[in-house]
C-alpha positions in Angstrom: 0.0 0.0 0.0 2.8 2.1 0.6 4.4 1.5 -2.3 0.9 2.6 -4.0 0.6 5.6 -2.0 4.4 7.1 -3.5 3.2 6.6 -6.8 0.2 8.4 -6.4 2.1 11.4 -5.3 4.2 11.4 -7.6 2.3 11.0 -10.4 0.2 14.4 -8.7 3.3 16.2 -8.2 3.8 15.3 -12.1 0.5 16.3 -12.8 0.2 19.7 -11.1 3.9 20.2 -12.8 2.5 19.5 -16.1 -0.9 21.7 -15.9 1.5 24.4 -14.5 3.8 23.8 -17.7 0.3 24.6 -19.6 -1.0 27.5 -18.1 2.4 28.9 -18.5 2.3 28.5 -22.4 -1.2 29.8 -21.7 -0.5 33.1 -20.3 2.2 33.2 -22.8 0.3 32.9 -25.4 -2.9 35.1 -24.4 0.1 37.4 -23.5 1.7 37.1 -27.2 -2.0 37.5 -28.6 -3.1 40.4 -26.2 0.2 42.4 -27.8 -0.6 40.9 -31.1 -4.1 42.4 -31.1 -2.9 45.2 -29.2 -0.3 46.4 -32.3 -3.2 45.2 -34.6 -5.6 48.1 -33.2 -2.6 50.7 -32.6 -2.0 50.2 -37.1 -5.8 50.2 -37.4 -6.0 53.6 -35.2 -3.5 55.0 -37.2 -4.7 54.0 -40.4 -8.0 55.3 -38.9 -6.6 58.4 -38.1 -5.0 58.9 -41.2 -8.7 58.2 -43.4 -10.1 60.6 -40.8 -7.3 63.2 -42.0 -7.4 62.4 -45.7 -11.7 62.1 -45.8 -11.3 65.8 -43.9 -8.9 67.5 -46.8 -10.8 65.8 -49.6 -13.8 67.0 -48.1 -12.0 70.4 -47.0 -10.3 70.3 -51.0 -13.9 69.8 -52.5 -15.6 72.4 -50.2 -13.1 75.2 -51.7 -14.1 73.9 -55.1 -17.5 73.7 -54.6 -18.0 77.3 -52.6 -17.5 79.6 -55.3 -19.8 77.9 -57.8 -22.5 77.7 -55.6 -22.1 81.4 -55.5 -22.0 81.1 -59.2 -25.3 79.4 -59.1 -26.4 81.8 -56.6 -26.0 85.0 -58.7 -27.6 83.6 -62.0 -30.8 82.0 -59.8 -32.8 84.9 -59.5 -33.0 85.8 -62.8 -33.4 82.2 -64.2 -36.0 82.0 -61.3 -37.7 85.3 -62.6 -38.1 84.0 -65.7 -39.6 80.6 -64.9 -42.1 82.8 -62.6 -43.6 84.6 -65.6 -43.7 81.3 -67.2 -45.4 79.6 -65.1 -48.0 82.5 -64.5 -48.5 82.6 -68.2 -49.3 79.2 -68.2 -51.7 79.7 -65.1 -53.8 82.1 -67.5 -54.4 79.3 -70.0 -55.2 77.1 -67.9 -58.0 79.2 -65.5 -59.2 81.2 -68.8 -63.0 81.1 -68.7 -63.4 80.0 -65.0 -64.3 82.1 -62.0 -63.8 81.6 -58.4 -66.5 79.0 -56.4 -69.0 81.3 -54.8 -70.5 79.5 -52.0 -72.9 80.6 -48.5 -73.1 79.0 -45.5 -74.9 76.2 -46.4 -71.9 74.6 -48.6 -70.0 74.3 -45.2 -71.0 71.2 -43.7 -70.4 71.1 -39.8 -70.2 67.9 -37.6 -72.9 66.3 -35.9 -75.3 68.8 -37.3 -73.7 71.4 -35.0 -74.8 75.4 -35.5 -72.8 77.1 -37.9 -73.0 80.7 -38.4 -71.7 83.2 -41.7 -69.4 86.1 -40.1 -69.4 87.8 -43.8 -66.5 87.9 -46.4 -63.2 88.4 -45.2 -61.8 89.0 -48.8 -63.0 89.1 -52.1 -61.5 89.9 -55.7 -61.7 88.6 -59.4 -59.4 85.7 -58.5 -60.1 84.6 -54.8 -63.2 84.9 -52.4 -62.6 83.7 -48.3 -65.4 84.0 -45.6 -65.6 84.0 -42.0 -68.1 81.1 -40.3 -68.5 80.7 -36.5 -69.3 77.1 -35.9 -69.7 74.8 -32.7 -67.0 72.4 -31.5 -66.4 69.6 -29.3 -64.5 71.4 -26.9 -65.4 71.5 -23.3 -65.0 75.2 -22.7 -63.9 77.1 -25.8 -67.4 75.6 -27.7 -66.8 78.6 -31.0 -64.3 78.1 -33.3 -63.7 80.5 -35.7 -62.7 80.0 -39.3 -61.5 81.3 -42.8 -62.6 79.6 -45.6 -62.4 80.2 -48.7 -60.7 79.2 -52.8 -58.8 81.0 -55.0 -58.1 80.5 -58.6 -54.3 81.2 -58.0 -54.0 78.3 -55.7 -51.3 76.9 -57.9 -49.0 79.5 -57.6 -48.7 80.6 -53.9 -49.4 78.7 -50.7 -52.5 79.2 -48.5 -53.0 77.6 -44.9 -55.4 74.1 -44.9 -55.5 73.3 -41.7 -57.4 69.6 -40.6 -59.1 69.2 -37.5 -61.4 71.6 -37.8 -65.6 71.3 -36.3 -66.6 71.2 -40.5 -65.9 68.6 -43.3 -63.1 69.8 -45.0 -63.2 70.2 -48.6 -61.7 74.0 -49.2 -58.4 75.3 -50.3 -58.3 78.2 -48.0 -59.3 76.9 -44.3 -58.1 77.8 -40.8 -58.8 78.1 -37.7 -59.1 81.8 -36.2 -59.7 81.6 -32.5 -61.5 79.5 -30.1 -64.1 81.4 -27.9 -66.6 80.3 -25.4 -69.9 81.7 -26.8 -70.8 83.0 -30.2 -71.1 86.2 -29.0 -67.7 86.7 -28.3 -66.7 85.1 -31.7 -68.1 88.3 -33.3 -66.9 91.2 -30.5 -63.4 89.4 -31.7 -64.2 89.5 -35.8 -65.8 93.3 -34.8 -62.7 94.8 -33.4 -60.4 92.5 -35.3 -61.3 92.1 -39.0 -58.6 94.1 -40.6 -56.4 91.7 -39.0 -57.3 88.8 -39.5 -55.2 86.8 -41.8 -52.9 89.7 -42.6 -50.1 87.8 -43.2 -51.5 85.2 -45.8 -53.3 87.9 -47.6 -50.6 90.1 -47.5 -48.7 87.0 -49.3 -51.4 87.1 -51.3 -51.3 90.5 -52.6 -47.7 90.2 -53.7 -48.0 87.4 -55.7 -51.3 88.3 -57.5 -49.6 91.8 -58.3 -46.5 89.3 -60.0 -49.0 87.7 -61.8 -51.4 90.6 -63.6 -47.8 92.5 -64.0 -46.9 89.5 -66.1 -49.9 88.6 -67.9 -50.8 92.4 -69.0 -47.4 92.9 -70.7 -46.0 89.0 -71.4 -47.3 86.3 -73.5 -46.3 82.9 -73.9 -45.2 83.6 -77.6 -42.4 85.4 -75.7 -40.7 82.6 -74.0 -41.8 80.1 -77.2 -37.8 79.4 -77.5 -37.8 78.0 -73.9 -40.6 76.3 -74.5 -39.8 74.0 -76.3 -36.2 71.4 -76.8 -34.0 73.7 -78.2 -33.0 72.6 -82.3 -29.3 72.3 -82.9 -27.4 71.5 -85.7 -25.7 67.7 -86.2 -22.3 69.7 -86.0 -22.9 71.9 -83.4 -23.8 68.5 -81.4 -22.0 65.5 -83.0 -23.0 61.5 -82.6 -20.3 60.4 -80.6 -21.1 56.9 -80.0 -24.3 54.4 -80.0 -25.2 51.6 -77.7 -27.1 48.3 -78.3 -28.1 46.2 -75.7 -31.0 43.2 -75.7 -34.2 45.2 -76.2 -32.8 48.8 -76.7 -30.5 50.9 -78.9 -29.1 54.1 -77.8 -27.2 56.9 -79.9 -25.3 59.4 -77.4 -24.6 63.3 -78.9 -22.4 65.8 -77.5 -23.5 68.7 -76.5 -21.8 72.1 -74.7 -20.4 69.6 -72.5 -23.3 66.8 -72.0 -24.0 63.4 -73.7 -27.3 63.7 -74.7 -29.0 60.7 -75.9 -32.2 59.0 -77.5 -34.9 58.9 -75.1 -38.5 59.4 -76.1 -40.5 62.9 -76.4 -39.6 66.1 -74.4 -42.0 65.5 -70.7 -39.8 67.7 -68.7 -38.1 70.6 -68.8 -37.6 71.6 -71.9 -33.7 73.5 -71.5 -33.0 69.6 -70.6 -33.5 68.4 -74.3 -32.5 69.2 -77.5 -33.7 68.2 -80.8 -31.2 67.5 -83.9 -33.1 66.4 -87.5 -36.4 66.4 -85.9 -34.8 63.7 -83.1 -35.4 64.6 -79.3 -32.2 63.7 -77.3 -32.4 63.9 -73.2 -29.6 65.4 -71.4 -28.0 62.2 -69.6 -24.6 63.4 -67.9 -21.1 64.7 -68.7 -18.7 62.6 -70.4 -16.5 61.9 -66.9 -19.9 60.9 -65.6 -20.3 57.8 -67.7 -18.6 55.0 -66.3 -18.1 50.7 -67.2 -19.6 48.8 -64.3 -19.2 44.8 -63.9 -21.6 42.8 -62.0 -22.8 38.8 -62.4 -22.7 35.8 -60.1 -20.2 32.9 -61.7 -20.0 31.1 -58.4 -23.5 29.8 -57.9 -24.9 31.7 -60.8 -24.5 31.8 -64.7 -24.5 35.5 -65.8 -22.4 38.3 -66.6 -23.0 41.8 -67.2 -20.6 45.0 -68.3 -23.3 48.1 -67.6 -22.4 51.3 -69.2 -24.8 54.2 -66.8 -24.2 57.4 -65.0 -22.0 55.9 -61.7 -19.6 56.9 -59.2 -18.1 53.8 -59.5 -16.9 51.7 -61.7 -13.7 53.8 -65.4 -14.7 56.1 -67.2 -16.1 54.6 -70.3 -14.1 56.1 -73.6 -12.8 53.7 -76.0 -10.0 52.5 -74.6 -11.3 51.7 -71.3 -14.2 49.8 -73.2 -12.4 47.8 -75.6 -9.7 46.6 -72.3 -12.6 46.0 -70.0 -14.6 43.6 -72.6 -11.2 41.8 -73.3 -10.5 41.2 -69.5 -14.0 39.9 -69.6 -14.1 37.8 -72.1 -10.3 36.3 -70.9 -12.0 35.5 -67.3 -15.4 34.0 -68.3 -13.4 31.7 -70.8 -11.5 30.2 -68.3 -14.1 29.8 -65.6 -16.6 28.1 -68.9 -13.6 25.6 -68.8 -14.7 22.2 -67.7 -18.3 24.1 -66.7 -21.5 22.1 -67.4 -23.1 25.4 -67.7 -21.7 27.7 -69.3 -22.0 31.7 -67.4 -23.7 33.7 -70.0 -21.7 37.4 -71.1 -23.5 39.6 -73.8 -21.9 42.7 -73.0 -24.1 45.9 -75.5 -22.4 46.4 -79.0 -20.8 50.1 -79.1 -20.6 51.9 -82.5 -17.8 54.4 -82.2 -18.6 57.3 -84.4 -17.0 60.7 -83.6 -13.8 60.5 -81.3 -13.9 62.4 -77.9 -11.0 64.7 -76.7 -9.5 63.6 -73.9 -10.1 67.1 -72.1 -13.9 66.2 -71.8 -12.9 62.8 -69.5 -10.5 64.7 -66.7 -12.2 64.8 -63.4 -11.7 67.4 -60.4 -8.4 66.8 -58.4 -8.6 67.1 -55.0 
């Protein structure tokens, strides 16, 4: 028994010497990895750090670039704007020729739950616009008058007008808000009495301004005026050459240049008109500007069996010219070759067909440095 006793110390003492041995290579390695990740996060800060720095500068770089044409853009806005205005006022008179305003009493307002409702008179009134005052019960425990301006105007396109919800009627009305809430009726029309020349002084004040825009523009402008910027403005095939034209499954697209724009086939003007131009009796959208137009790959060949080489306005992807083009459909072609090698099924690549046409100067492809 003794004999058995020795051995089993021994062969503890050999045990705790051996899970000592292996918490020591433990600590030495946690210690080893703790430093390991520790110079890992100290290079990640700093390259941290320095994307913080060089994301700032960019962003500092394109701010300085960006400032003065915005001030640029600033300057030549209200004219541009002043111009659109008359436009779309002319257009306004075409389209309310021959109507007049909705007249209505106190019987077209429709309160809740059959509650009173009482007409206060008209607030304003003129070729264009009509709004009344009404007094009409509400659900509240106290204040039980409410109020209200309501009323329609022909101009309701062109300027903005409060249309409140919520009020103690059925709302159907361009012009309607609430006024003040009073206990009796009574009170309602001491506050309308000493009151009325304020009431709603701001919004017909508002008003006022833009209907005098409006008859100032109709009584000396016509549309026949502005008929150039009415329509896609006609330009000759030199002034606005076919550069290129793209041909994919189920549409063919031919690109012009223009004053610094691709324009390209697209259907009939619907927009703006200064965005399109119109070359042999063809309509041509403005797209984007030749740096704008880049060569994008996307496609699954791992579990899928597609390719695709997209040619749109990105911020990703080269700039698509010729050259960039012809490499990046070669690369292409090169990779899905090799992974069609021993494939049951082969991936698919149609990339579009481009017809080169009139070459491009390099200038119109360089993009801001910052």
């Amino acid at each position: 028994m003794k004999a058995e006793v020795e051995t089993y110390i021994k062969q503890r003492d050999l045990r705790t010497a051996l899970i000592a041995e292996k918490e020591s290579i433990k600590d030495v390695a946690n210690r080893q990895e703790a430093d390991a990740e520790q110079q890992r996060d100290k290079k990640i800060n700093t390259i941290r750090d320095r994307c913080f720095e060089e994301t700032g500068r960019i962003r500092e770089k394109a701010k300085a670039l960006t400032e003065p044409i915005d001030q640029g853009i600033r300057e030549l806005d209200p004219k541009i704007q002043d111009i659109n205005r008359k436009i779309e006022f002319l257009k306004h008179r075409e389209k309310i020729s021959g109507k007049t305003v909705h007249q209505f009493d106190h019987e077209s307002i429709k309160p809740y739950h059959d509650r009173e409702i009482v007409s206060l008179g008209t607030l304003y009134e003129d070729e264009f616009t009509i709004m009344k005052l009404f007094a009409a019960e509400n659900d509240r425990p106290k204040n039980r008058w409410t109020l209200m301006a309501i009323g329609d105007t022909l101009l309701q396109d062109l300027l903005k007008m409060p249309h409140e919800y919520g009020l103690p009627i059925h709302t159907s009305w361009f012009i309607q808000k609430a006024l003040k809430h009073l206990p009796t009726l009574e009170e309602i029309k001491a506050y309308v009495e000493g009151r009325r020349k304020d009431l709603m002084r701001g919004e017909l004040a508002a008003y006022e301004g833009v209907k005098r825009a409006y008859l100032d523009t109709i009584n000396n402008y016509s549309l026949e005026d502005f008929k150039p910027l009415l329509e896609p403005r006609k330009v000759s095939d030199h002034e606005a050459p076919v550069t290129f034209k793209i041909t994919g499954i189920g549409y063919a697209l031919e690109y012009r240049l223009y004053q610094g724009f691709y324009y390209r086939t697209g259907g009939e003007a619907a927009g703006d008109p200064f965005d399109y131009i119109e070359v042999d009796d063809v309509t041509y959208v403005r797209y984007c500007r030749p740096e704008q137009l880049r060569i994008t790959e996307t496609g699954n060949t791992m579990f899928g069996d597609w390719w695709s080489v997209s040619i749109r306005k990105d911020p990703r992807g080269i700039v698509f010219n010729r050259k960039n083009w012809e490499r990046t459909i070669a690369e292409a072609t090169s990779r899905i070759d090799e992974v069609n090698v021993g494939r049951r099924k082969p991936v698919h690549f149609n990339p579009d067909e481009v017809e080169w046409i009139t070459p491009i100067a390099d200038e119109f492809f360089s993009t801001p440095k910052l």
